[in-house]
N, C-alpha and C positions, 0 to 999 in steps of 0.2 A: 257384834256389829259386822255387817257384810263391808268387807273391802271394795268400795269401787276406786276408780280412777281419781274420780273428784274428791272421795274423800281420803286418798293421799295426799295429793297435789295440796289440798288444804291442812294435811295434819304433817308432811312429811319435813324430819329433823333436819338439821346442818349436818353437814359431813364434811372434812378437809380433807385434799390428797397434795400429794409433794413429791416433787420429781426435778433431777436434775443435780442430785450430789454428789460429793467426791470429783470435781470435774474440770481437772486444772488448766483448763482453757483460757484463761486471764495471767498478765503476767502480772509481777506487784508493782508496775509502773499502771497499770489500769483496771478499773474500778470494775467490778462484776455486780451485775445487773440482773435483774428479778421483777419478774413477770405473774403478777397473782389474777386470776379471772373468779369474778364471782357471779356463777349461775345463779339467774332468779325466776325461780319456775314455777310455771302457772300463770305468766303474761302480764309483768311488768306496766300501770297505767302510769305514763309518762306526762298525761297531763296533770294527774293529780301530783306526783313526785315534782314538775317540774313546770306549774302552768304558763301559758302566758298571760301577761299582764294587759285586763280593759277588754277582753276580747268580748263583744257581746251572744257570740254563738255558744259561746263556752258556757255562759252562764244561762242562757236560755235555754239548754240542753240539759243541763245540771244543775238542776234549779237548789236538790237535796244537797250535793255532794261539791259545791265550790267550795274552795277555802276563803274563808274571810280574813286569815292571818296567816300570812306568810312572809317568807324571809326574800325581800328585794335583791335581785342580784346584776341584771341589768336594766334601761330602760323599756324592756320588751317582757322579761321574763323574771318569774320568783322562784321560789325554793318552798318546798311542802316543811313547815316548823319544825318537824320531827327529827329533822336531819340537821342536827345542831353540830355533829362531828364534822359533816360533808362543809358544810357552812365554813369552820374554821380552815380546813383545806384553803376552801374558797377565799378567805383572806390573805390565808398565806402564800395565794396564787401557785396552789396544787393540788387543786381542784376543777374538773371543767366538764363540760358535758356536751356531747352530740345528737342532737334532739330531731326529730322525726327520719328516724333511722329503723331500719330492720333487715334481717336475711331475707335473700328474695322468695319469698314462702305468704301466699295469699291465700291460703284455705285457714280453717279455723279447727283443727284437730291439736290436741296437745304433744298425743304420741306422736305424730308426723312431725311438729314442728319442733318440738324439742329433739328428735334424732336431725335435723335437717340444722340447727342451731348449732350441734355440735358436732356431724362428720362435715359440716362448710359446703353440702350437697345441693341441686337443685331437688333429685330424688328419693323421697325416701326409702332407707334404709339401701338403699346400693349400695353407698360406701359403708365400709368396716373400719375404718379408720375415723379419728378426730383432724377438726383443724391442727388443732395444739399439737397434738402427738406427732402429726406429719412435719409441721414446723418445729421442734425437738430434735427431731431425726434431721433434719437439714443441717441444722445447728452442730448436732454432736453430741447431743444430751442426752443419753442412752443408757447412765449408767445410774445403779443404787435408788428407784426408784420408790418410793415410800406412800402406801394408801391406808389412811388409815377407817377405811370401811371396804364394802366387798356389795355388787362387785365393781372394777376398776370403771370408771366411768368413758364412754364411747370418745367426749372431748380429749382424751389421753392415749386413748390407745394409737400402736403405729410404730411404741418404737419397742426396739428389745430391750426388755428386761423391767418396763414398764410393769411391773404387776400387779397383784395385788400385796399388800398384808392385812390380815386381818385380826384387831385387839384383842387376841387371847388371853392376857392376865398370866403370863408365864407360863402358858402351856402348848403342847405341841397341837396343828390342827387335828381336830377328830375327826372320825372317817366322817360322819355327818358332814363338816366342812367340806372334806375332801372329796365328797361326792355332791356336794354344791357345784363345787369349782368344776367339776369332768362336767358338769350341765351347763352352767355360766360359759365354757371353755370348749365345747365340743366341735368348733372347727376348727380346734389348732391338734395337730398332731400329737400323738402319744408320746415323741420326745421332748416337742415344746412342753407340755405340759410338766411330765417332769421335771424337766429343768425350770419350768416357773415355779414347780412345788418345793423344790430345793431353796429356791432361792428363799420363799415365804419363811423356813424352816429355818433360815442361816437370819434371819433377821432378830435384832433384839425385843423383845416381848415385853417391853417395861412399860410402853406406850400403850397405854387405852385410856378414852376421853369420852366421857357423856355424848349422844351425837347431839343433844341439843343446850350444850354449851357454849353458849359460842364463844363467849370472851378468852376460855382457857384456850379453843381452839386457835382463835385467832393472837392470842398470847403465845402459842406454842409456835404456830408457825412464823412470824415474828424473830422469837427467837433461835428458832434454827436458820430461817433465812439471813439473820445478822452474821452468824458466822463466814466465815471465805471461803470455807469448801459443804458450808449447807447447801441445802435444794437452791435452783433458781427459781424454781415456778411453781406453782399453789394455786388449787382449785378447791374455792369453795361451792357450797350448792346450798341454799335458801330455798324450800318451797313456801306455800301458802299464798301466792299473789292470785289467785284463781277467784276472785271476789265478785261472783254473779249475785249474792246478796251483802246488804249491810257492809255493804264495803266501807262507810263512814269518810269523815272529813281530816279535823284536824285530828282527829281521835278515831278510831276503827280497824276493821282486818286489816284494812291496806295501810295503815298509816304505820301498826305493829311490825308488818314487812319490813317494811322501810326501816326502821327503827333497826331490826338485827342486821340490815344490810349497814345501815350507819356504824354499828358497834364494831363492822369487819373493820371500816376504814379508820376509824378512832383508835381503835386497837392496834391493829398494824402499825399507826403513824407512831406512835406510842412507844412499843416495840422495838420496831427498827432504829429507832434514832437515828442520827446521823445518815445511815445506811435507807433510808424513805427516800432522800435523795436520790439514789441511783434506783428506784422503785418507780413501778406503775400496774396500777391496779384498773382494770377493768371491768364493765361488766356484764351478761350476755342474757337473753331471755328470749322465749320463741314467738314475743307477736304480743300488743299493744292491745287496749281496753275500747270499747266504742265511745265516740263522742258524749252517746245518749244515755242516762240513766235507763235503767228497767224497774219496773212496776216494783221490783225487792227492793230500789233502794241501789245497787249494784251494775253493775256494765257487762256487756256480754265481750266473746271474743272478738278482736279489733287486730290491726294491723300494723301502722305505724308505731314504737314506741322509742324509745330514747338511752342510751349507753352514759353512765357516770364513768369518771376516770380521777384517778386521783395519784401524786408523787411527786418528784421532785425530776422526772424526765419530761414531766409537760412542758409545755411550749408557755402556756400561761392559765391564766383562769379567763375563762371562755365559755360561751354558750354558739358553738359550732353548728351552724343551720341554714338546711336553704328550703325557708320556712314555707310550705307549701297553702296555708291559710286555714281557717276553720267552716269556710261558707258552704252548703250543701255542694254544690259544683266544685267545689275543691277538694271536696272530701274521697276517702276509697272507697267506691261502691257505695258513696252518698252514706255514710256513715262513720268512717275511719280517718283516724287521724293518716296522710298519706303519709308513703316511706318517699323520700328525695335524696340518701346517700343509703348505698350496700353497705350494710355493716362491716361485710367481712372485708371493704377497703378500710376500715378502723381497726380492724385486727391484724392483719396483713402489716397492716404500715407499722403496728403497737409491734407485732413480731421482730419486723424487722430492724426496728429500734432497738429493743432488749436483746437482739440476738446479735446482732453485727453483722447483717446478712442485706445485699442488698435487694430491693424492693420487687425488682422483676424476679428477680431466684425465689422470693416467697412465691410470688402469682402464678410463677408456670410448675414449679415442684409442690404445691401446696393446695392450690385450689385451680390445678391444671391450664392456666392462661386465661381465665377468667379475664371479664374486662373490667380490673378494677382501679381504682383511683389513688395513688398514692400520695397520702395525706400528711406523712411523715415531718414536712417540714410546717406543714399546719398546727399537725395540735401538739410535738414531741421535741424534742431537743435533739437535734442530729450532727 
């Protein structure tokens, strides 16, 4: 079968990365904190994951694809059934969510918006750098970097020593590999590289994991983030939400999405014990699904969509929104659920929580002075 775009986006595994070990920047008088983002790629529909309640545009638009059972959470808005982990969060008021939200990115390309999702850019591909990675590097978080797929994903890069590793099963990389990496790698200098290939070489090799397992993954990462001098931060990546056909209800492509994104938070909480507490989990995606069904059954690419958050640094259980309405006129570009808060003011703020860093040092060392909105005391515990 020919590889196109879409049919990665729709077939492509989970991967985990972890970054941020060995890094004795907490004293034993205070509690180290961890920071997990979980990409969901191929555009995230946030009405169906999160709809709101009674709306009749919603259901006049999607006539196929409304949920006729779902999980109440407040008087405005429900919960897609599938997400029964997310739900428990939700009870235990460590769960919440930021809804018609997106990176400022209004074209409908995947490659664009997914690099523009994760270097925190207006341009694609100018920046070389991640949000995450740029906010690591502010922090301190430089050192013992651990990926365990290849190659290092763009949200990460930025800081040294960030690399990659990749699951060889006890053995050293092959030149095959290693002539991956000079190609993945080819604007960093011939010492850089080196010294990234040393470091891949000096890594323990006992770690390789199905990439579409997720529960081991997110078991694994869990438990090394439990530890005091584990990673702080963890990136997962979810494809498949790309559902221009059969995207289905309470049951279908998109509802199976969700489902593995649930098992990341269920697991983690799980995991971590005690340690979920000083956790927050995130999650990011390049652009929302349209209002309107399409002739398949499915929705095409859309704009507004919506950020889950779950741990025990939340502020509360929440549905955070400054809900811009469903009505044609309301809509983006008469189609789109609209975006009403910058995402990257929910990341910014999530950073600056996790990291100990205050809010304008993220905005101007991070996402350059951007004008963004620090939300900090809204949705996080500070």
């Amino acid at each position: 079968m020919k590889i196109t775009r879409r049919n990665f986006l729709k077939g492509s595994l989970a991967t985990l990365f972890l970054a941020g070990s060995g890094i004795p920047v907490y004293s034993a008088t205070k509690a180290k904190k961890n920071l997990v983002v979980v990409m969901l790629r191929g555009g995230m529909d946030a009405l169906c994951a999160v709809p709101v309640i009674g709306d009749k545009d919603l259901k006049k638009r999607r006539k196929e694809l409304v949920l006729e059972e779902t999980i109440k959470l407040n008087s405005d808005f429900s919960l897609h059934p599938i997400l029964k982990g997310f739900h428990e969060l939700w009870k235990d008021k460590k769960g919440a969510v930021v809804h018609a939200t997106n990176i400022p990115y209004t074209q409908r390309s995947h490659f664009d918006g997914q690099n523009l999702m994760e270097s925190g850019g207006k341009i694609p591909y100018k920046e070389k750098t991640g949000w995450l990675g740029r906010g690591m590097k502010v922090a301190g978080l430089k050192q013992k970097g651990l990926a365990l797929a290849l190659p290092m994903p763009l949200l990460l890069r930025g800081v040294p020593q960030n690399n990659n590793y990749f699951p060889t099963k006890g053995k050293l990389p092959t030149d095959k590999v290693l002539s991956l990496l000079k190609n993945v790698y080819s604007e960093r200098s011939e010492d850089e590289l080196i010294s990234m290939l040393e470091i891949i070489k000096s890594r323990p090799k006992e770690r390789s994991y199905a990439a579409d397992d997720l529960y081991s993954l997110a078991n694994e990462a869990g438990k090394l983030m439990k530890e005091t001098d584990g990673p702080r931060v963890a990136v997962f990546e979810v494809g498949g939400f790309d559902t221009h056909a059969a995207q289905g209800g309470v049951h279908g492509t998109h509802s199976d999405c969700l489902k593995n994104m649930d098992l990341i938070f269920a697991t983690l909480k799980k995991r971590l014990k005690e340690e979920f507490d000083n956790t927050l989990i995130v999650t990011l995606t390049e652009f929302g699904r349209t209002i309107k069904q399409n002739s398949g059954l499915g929705t095409e690419h859309g704009y507004g969509s919506a950020i889950f958050m779950g741990g025990g640094l939340l502020k509360k259980n929440q549905i955070y929104a400054d809900w811009p309405g469903l009505k044609k006129k309301e809509l983006f570009e008469g189609r789109d659920l609209n975006s009403t808060i910058d995402a990257r003011s929910v990341y910014a703020s999530a950073m600056s929580t996790v990291f100990d860093i205050e809010f304008k040092t993220i905005k101007d060392k991070v996402f350059w002075g951007e004008d963004l909105n620090n939300l900090s005391d809204k949705l996080f515990k500070t």
